[in-house]
C-alpha angles and dihedrals in degrees: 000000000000081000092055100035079052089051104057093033083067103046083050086058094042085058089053098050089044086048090056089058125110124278110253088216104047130021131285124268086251086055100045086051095052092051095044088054100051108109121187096295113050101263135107113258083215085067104049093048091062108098122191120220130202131193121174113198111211136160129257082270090056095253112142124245122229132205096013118139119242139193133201116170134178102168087348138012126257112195111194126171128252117255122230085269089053089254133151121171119184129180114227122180084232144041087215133105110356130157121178133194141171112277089220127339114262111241103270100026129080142188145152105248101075125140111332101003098088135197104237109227109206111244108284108017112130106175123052140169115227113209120202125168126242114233 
């Protein structure tokens, strides 16, 4: 009984898979998107609505500071860690409305804009340096 229940349970899915193929007669979801996408020039509007940020998280001397946790949020908030360089980069769909803050602050060091106190971006910055002061 289980066999023949499994049986039947995979060629179900089979059909499904089969159901989400393309049309023979038109073109496939992913054709129909793409389309749908291209703007004036050529090039997918998906594309051009993805912005890079980058926050580099440095000391009061200018030196970078690696492995830190950053946020930056718009409706919700992305931490990402610092890189050797103090470098964080994100991709938002927007260049409005950002604020960033530490995740947490890393031993020796202090600032103000930990957790839920944010530093606001202006609309349309995309790049930012983070300043936090050495003990």
């Amino acid at each position: 009984m289980k066999k023949l229940l499994a049986i039947i349970l995979a060629a179900a899915m089979c059909v499904c898979l089969c159901a989400c193929g393309s049309d023979k007669n038109g073109p496939t979801g992913t054709e129909t998107l793409n389309n749908q996408q291209q703007n004036d020039t050529g090039t997918s509007s998906k594309e051009e609505a993805i912005a890079k940020f980058m926050v580099t998280l440095v000391d009061q001397n200018g030196d970078p500071v690696p492995n830190t946790m950053i946020q930056i949020c718009q409706e919700t908030c992305v931490p990402k860690a610092t890189d050797a360089n103090g470098v964080a980069q994100f991709d938002f769909e927007s260049t409005d409305g950002h604020k960033i803050s530490l995740f947490s602050c890393p031993e020796g060091y202090e600032t103000e804009y930990v957790g839920d106190n944010y530093i606001y971006l202006e609309d349309g910055i995309t790049e930012y340096t983070f300043e936090i002061t050495k003990k």
